[in-house]
The first five atom37 places (N, CA, C, CB, O) and aatype in JSON, in Angstrom:
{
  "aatype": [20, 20, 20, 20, 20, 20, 20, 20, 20, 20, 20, 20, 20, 20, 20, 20, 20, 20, 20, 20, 20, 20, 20, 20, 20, 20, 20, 20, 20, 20, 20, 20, 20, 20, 20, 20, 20, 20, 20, 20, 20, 20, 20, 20, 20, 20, 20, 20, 20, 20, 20, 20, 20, 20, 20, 20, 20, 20, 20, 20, 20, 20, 20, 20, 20, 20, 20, 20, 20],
  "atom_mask": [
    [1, 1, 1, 1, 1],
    [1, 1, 1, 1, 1],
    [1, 1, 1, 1, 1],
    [1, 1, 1, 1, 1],
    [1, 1, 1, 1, 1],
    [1, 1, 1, 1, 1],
    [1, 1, 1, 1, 1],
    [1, 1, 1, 1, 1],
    [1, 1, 1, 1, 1],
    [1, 1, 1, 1, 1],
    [1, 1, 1, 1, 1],
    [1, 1, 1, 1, 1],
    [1, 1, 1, 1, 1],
    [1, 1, 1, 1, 1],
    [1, 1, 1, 1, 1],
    [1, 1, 1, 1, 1],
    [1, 1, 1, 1, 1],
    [1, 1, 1, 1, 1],
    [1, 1, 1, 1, 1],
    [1, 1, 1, 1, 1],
    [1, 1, 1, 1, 1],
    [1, 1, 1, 1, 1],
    [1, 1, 1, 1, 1],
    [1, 1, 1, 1, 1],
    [1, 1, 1, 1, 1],
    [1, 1, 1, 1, 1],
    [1, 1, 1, 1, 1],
    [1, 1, 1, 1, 1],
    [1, 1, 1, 1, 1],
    [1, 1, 1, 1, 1],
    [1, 1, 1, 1, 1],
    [1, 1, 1, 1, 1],
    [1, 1, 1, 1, 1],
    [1, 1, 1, 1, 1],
    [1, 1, 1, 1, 1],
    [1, 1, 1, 1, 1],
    [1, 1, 1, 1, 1],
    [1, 1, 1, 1, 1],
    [1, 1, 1, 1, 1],
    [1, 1, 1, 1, 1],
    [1, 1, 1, 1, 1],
    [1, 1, 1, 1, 1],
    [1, 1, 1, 1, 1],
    [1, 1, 1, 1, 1],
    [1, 1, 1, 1, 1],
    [1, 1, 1, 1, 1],
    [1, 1, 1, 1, 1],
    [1, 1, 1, 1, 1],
    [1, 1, 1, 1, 1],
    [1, 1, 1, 1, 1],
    [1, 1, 1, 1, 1],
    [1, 1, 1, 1, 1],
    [1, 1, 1, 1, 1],
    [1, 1, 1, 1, 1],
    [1, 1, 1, 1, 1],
    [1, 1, 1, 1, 1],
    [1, 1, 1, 1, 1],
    [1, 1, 1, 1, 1],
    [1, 1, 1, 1, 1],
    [1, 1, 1, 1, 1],
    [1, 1, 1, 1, 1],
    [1, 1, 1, 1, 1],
    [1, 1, 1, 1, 1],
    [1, 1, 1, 1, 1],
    [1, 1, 1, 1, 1],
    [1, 1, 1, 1, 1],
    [1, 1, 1, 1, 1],
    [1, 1, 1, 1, 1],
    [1, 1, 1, 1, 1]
  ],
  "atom_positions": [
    [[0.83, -1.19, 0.0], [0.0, 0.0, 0.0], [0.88, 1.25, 0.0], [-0.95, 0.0, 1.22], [0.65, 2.04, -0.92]],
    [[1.81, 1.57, 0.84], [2.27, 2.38, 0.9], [3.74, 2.63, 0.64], [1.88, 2.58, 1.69], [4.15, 3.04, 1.73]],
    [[4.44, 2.62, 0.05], [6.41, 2.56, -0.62], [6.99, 2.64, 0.7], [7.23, 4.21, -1.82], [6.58, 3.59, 1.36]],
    [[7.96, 1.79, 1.35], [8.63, 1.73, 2.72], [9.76, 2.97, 2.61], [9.41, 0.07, 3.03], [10.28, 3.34, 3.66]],
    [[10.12, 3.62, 1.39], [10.52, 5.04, 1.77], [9.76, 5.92, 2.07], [11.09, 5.61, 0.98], [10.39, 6.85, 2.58]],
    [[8.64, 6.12, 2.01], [7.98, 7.31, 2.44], [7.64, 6.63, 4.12], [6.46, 7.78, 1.28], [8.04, 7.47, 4.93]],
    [[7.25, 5.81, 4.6], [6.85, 5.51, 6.09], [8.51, 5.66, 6.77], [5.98, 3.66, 6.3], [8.69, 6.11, 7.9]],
    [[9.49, 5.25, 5.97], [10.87, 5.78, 6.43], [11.32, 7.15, 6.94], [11.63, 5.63, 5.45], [12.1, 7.42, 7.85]],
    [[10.47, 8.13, 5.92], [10.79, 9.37, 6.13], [10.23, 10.34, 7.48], [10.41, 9.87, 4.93], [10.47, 11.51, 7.78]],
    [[9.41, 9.35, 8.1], [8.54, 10.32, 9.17], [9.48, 9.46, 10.45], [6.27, 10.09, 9.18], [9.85, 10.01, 11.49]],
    [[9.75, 8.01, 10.06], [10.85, 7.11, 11.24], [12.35, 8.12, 11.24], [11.34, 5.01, 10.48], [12.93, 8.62, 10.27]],
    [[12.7, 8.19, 12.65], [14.56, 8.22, 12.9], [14.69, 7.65, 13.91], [15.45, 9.63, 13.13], [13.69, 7.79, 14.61]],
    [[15.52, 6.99, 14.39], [15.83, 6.36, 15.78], [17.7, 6.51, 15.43], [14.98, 4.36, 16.03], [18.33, 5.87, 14.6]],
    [[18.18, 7.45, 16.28], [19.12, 7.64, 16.2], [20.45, 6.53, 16.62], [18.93, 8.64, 16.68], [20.45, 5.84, 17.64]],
    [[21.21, 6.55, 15.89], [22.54, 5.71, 16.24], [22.94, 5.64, 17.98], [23.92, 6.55, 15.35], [22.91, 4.82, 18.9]],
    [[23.32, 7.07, 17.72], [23.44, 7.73, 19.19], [22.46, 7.95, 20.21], [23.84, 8.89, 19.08], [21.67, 8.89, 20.16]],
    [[22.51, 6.97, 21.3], [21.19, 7.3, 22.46], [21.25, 8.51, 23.07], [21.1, 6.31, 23.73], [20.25, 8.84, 23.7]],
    [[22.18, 9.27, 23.06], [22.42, 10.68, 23.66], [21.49, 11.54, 23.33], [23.65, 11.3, 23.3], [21.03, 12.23, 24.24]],
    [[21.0, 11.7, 21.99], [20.05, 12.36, 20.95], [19.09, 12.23, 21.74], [19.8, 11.79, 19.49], [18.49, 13.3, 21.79]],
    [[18.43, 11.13, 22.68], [17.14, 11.03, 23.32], [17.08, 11.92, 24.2], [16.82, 9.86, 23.88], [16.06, 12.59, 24.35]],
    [[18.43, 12.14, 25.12], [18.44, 13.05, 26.42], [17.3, 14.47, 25.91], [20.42, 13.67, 26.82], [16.11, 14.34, 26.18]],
    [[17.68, 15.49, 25.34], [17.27, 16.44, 25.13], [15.57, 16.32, 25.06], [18.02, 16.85, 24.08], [14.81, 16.86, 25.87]],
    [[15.15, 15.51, 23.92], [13.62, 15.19, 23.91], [13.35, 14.52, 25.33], [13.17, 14.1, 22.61], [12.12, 14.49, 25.27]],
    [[13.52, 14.23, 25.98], [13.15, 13.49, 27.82], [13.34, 14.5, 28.41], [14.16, 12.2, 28.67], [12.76, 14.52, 29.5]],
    [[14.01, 15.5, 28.14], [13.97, 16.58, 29.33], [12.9, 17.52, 29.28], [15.22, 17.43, 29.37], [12.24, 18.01, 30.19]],
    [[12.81, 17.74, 27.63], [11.15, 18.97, 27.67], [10.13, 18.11, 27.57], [10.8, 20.25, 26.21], [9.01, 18.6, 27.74]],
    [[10.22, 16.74, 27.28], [8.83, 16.17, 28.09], [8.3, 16.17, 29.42], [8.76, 15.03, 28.0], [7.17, 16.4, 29.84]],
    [[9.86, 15.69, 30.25], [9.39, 15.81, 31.86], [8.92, 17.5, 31.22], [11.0, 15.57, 33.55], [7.76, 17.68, 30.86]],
    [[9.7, 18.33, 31.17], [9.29, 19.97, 31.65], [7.36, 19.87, 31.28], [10.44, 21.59, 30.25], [6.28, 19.98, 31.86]],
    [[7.81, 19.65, 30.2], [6.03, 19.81, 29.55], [4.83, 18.72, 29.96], [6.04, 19.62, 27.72], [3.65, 18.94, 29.73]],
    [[5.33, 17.55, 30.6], [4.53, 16.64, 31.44], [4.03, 17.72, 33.08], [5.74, 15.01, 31.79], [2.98, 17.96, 33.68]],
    [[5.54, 18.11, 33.25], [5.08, 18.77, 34.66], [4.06, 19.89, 34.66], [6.29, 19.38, 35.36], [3.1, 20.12, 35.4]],
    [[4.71, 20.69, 33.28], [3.49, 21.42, 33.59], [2.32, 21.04, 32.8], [3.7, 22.82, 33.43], [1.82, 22.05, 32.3]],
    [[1.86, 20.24, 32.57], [0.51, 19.88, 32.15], [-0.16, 19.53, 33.59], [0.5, 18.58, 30.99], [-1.34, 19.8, 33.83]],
    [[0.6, 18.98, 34.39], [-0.02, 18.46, 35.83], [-0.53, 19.33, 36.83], [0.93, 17.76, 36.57], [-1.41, 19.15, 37.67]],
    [[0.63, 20.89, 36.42], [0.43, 21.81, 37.57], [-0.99, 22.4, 36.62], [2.0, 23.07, 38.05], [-1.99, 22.79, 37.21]],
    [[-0.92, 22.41, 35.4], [-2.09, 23.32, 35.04], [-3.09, 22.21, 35.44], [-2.19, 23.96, 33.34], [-3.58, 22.49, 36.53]],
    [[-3.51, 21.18, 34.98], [-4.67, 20.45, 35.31], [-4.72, 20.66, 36.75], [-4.65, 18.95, 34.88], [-5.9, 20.72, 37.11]],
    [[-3.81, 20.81, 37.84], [-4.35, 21.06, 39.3], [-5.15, 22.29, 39.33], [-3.19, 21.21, 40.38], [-6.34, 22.24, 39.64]],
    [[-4.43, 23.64, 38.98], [-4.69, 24.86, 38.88], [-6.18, 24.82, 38.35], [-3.66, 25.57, 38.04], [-7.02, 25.43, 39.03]],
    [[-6.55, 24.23, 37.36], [-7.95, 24.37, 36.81], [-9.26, 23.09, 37.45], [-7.68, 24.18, 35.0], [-10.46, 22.87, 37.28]],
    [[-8.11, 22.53, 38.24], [-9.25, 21.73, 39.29], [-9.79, 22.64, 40.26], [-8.61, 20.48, 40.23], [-10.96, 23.03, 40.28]],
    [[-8.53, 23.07, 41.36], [-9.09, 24.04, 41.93], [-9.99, 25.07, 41.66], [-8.41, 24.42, 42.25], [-11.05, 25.5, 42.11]],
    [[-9.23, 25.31, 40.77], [-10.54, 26.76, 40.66], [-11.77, 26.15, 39.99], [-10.01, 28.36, 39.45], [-12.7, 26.94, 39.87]],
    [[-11.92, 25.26, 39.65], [-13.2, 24.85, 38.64], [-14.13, 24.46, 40.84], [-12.68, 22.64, 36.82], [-15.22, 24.67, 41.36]],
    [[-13.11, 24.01, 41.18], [-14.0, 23.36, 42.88], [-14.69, 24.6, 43.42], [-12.68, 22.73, 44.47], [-15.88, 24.72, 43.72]],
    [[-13.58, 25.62, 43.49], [-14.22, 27.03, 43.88], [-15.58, 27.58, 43.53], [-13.44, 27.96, 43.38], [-16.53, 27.91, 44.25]],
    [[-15.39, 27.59, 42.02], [-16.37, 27.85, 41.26], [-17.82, 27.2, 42.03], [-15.98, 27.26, 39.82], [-18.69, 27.7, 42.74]],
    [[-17.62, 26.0, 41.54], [-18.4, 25.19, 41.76], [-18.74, 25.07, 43.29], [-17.95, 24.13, 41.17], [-19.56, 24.23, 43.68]],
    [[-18.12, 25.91, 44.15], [-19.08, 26.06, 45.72], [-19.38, 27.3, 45.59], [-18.33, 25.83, 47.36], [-20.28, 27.63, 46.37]],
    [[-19.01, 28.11, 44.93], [-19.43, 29.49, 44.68], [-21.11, 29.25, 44.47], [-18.56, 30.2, 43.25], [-22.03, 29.46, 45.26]],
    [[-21.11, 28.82, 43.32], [-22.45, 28.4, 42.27], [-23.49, 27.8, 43.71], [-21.93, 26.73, 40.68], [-24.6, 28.29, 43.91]],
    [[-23.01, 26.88, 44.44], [-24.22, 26.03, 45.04], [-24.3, 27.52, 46.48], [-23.63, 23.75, 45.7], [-25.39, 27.85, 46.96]],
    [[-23.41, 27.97, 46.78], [-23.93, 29.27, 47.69], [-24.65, 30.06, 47.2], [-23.06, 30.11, 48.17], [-25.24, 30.65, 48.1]],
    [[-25.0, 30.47, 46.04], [-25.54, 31.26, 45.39], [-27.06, 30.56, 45.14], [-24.65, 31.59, 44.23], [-28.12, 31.13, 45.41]],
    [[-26.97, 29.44, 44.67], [-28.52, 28.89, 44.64], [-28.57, 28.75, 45.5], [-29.1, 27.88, 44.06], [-29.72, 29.2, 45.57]],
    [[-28.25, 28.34, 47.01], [-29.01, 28.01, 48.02], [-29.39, 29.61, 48.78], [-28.13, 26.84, 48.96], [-30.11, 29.87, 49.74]],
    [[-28.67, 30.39, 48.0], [-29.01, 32.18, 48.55], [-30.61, 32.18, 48.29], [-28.08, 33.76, 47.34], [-31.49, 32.24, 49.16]],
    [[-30.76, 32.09, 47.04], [-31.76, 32.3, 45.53], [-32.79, 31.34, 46.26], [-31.02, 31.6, 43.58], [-33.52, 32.05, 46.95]],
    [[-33.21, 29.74, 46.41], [-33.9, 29.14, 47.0], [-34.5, 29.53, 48.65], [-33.24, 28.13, 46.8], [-35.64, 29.4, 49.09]],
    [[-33.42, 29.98, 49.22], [-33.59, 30.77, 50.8], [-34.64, 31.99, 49.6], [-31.43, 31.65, 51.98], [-35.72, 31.63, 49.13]],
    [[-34.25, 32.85, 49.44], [-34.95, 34.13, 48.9], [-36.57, 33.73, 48.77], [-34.25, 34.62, 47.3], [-37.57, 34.11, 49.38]],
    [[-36.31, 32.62, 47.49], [-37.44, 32.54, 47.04], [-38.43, 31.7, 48.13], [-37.28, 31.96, 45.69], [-39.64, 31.91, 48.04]],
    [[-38.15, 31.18, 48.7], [-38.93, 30.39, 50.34], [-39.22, 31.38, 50.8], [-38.05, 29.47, 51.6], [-40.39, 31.75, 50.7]],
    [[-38.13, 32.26, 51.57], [-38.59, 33.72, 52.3], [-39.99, 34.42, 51.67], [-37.26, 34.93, 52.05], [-40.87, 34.66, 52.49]],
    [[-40.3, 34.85, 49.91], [-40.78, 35.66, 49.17], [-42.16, 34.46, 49.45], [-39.93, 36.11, 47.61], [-43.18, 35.07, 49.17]],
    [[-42.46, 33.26, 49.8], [-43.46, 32.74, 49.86], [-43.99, 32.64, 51.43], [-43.27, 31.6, 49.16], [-45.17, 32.52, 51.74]],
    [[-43.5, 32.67, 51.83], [-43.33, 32.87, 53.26], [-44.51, 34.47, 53.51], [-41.29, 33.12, 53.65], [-45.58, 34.66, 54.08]],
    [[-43.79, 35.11, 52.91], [-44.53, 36.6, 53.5], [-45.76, 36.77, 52.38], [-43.25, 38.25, 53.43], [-46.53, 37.72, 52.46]]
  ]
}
């Protein structure tokens, strides 16, 4: 299906294992920070999200009160 030079051309696996060092180091970097951002946007998404249920249970209190009187 496809000519084994062209699936060649997207393959390198270098002679030298040294060549790997560099690509392993900005993965850890860019693994780490994928982790700190996914924390960062947990938290604040949790915040949010007790923000939101104080606010309806404000709105539900209100609207009980407004039947009330």
């Amino acid at each position: 299906m496809f000519h084994p030079l062209v699936l060649s051309l997207f393959l390198y696996f270098p002679e030298d294992k040294s060549e790997y060092i560099p690509a392993s180091i900005s993965f850890v970097i860019f693994l780490i920070g994928a982790f700190i951002t996914m924390r960062i946007i947990l938290k604040h998404s949790k915040k949010e999200a007790e923000k939101a249920k104080k606010l309806e249970e404000q709105i539900l209190n209100n609207k009980a009160s407004d039947k009330n009187s």
